[in-house]
N, C-alpha and C positions, 0 to 999 in steps of 0.2 A: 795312781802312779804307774803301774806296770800298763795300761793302755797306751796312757800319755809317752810312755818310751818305746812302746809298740808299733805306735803311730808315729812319731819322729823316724823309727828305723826301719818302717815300709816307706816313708818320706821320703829318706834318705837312698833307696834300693831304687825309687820309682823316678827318683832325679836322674840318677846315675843312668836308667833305663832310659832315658827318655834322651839324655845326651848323647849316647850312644849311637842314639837309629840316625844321629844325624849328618854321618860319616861312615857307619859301620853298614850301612844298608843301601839299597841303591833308590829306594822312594827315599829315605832318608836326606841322601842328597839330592834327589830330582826335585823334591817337593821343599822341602824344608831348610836344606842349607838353601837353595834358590831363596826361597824369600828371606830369610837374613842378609842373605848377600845383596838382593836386590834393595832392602832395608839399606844397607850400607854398611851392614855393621861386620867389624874384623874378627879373624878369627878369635882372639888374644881379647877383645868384648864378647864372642859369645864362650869362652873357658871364663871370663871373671864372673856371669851372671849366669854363669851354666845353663844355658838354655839348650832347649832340644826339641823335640820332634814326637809326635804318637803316631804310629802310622794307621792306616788306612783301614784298619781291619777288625771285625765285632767282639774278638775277642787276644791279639795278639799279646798285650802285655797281661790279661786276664792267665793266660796259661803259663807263662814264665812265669810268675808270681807264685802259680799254683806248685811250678814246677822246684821254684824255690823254697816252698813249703810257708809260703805264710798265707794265715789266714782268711776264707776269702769274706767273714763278719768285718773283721779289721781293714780288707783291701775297700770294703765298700763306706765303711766309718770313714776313711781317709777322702774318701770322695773318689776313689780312684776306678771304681766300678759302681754300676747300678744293676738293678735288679729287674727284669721283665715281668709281665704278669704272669707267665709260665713260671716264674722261680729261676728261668734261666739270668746267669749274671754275665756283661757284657762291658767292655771299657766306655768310661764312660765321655775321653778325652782322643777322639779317634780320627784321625787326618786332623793334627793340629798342632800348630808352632806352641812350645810348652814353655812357660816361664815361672820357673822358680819361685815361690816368696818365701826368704831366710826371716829366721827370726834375729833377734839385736846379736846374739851369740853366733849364729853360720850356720844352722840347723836346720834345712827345709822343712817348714812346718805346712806348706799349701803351693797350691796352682792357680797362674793365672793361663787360660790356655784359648787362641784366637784361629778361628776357622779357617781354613786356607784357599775349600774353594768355596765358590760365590754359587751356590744354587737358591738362596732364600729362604729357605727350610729350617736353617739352622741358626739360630743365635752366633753372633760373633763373636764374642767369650764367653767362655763358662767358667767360674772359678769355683774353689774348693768351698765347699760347705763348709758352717761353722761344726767344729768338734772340740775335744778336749786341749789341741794345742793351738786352731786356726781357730783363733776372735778377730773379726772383718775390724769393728771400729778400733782393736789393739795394735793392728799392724799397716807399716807403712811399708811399701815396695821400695826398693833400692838402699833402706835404710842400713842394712850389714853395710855396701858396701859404700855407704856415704860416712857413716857415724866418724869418723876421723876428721876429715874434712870439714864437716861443721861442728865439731867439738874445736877446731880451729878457728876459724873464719865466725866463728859465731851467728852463723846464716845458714837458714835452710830453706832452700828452693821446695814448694808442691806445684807442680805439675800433673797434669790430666793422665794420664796412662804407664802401661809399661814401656811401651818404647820410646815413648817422652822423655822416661827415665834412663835406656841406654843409650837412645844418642846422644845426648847431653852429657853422657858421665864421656861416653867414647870422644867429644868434642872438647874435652876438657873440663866442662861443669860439674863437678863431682859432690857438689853436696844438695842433690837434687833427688826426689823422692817424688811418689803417686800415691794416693790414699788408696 
């Protein structure tokens, strides 16, 4: 139990981190608000799905983390850092649009997180490793902020990804979700 709330509230620290660089920093908006925007998506859809930004760097939210004193066993259980074969620890979500996954309660429990530039090298998402609160076949994306709407409507839309998932809630579709 004390992991599992460990983990929810480096979750919660690294959402909030990550929302942040996306206005508060100036790659933040070069890189990252630019491609929401260019996505289409409003400011008022990226506060409902908290989305944000990691910026560009091997170890930037690595040391505010550090700086905020949690630890970095836990920052890397979270998936939020990886480990080199030096033992150096490095972000592991780095020049990448960051998308949230709540659990049914509001809780960031994971990441889905999509490369921004195009050199080839890199995978175009990477998302959270399974741990104590992130089970992949337990959670569906958009699901917090659909659960109303098809407890309504008695219908729930699956679609392919995450942004399947905001433009569609942003275009009015709102009881739509991504595996």
């Amino acid at each position: 139990q004390r992991v599992e709330e460990s983990l929810r509230i480096i979750n919660e620290f690294a959402a909030q981190y990550f929302f942040d660089n996306l206005y508060k920093t100036e790659e933040g908006q070069l890189i990252g608000a630019s491609y929401f925007k260019e996505r289409g998506f409003s400011r008022d859809t990226i506060d409902k799905f908290k989305l944000g930004y990691s910026l560009d760097s091997w170890d930037a939210f690595y040391k505010t983390a550090l700086q905020k004193g949690y630890d970095p066993t836990l920052l890397e259980k979270a998936g939020l850092v990886r480990v080199k074969e030096n033992g150096q620890l490095y972000d592991n979500y780095r020049g990448r649009a960051m998308f949230p996954i709540f659990s049914t309660t509001g809780k960031v429990i994971g990441f889905g997180a999509r490369v921004l530039k195009t050199d080839g090298k890199q995978p175009k998402y990477v998302n959270t490793q399974e741990n104590e609160v992130y089970v992949k076949n337990k959670v569906l994306y958009g699901l917090y902020q659909a659960r109303q709407t098809i407890n309504k409507q008695d219908e729930c839309l699956l679609v392919e990804g995450y942004t399947d998932v905001v433009s569609l809630c942003q275009s009015g579709v709102t009881n739509v979700v991504a595996s």
